[in-house]
N, C-alpha and C positions, 0 to 999 in steps of 0.2 A: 489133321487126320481126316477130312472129310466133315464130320459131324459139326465140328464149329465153324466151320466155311457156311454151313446149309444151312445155321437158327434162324436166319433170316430169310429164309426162300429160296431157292436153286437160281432165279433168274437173277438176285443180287452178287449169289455165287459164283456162277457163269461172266459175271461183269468183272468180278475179283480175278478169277481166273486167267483172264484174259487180257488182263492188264500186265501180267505177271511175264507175258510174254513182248510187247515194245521195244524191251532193250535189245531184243534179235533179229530189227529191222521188218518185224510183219506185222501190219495193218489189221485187227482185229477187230470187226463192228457183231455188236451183240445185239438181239432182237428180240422180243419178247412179244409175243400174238396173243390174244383170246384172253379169258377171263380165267385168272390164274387159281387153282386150288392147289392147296399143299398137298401134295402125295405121303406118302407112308417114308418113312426115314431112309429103308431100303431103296425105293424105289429109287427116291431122289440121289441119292449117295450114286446107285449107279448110273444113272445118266449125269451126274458127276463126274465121276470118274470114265466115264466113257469119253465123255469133253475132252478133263486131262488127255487122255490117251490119244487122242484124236487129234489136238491143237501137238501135243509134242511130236507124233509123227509130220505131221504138216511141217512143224520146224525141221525137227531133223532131215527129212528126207523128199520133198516135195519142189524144194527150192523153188517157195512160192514168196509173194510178198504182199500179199491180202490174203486173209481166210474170213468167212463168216461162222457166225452160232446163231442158228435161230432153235427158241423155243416156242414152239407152236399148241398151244391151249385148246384140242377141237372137240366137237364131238365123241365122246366116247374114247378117246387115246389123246395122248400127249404124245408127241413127233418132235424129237433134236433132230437139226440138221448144222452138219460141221463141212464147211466147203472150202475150196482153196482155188486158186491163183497158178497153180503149180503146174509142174512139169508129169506128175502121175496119172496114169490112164488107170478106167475100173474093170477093165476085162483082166489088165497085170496084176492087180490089187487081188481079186476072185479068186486067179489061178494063185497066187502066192499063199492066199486062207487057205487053198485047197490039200497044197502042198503042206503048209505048217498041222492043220488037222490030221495028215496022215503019221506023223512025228511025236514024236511023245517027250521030247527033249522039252527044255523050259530055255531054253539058247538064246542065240542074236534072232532075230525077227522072232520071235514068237507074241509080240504085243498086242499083233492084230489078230492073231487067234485066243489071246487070251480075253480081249475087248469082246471078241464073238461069244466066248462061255460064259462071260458076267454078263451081256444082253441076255442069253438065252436062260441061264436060269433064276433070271428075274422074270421071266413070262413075256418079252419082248422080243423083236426082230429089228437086226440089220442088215442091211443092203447098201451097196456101193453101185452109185453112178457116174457118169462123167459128167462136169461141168460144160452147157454148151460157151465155146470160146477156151477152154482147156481150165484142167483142174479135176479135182475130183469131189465130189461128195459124197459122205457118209450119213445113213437117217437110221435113226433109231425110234421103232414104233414102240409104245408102250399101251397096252388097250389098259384103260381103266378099268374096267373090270379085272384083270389079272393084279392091279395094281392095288386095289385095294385090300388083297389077301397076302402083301407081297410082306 
């Protein structure tokens, strides 16, 4: 359920997670930066589960065969970043959130918009870039400050 993946830290979690995916032929290296604090249960649970969501689109739909996870530890926010190998562009990505936001349906694609409203009302922000060399990335800021009330 989330919560017992995390007793041990997000970044052991993040390792768990991503093992979980090998047997579907994608290359998964996990990262961990900076000097790690445990955030608040919420926080962590959603950039948890923003991961999931991130690493299953990568499978499903990306038709990549490496992705990365870094968690990044800096100043004042903690930064996931989930990247891939693949075949998706971030300007297609943008305009498809654009499109699923204006929808009220819980349908087929709605993953990425639904990934957008659990960043967003956790006090976080994400954005989609392209991988230079092809791929995409997703980063999710989390300011610590936001996260400590989270």
């Amino acid at each position: 359920n989330g919560g017992d993946e995390l007793q041990h830290g997000l970044g052991p979690a993040l390792q768990r997670l991503a093992g979980q995916h090998t047997d579907r032929g994608l290359a998964i290296a996990v990262r961990v930066r900076g000097t790690a604090v445990r955030l608040p249960q919420s926080a962590e649970r959603m950039l948890y589960m923003a991961t999931k969501e991130a690493l299953f689109n990568v499978v499903l739909h990306a038709e990549a065969t490496r992705a990365a996870v870094h968690l990044v530890h800096g100043p004042g926010a903690v930064r996931l970043h989930v990247s891939d190998d693949g075949q998706g562009r971030a300007a297609d990505l943008r305009a498809h959130l654009g499109r699923a936001r204006l929808r009220c349906s819980d349908g087929y694609h709605r993953g990425l918009a639904n990934l957008e409203e659990r960043v967003r009302l956790a006090g976080a922000r994400l954005s989609i870039h392209d991988v230079p060399g092809g791929g995409v990335r997703l980063r999710v800021t989390m300011p610590l400050d936001r996260a400590v009330g989270a």
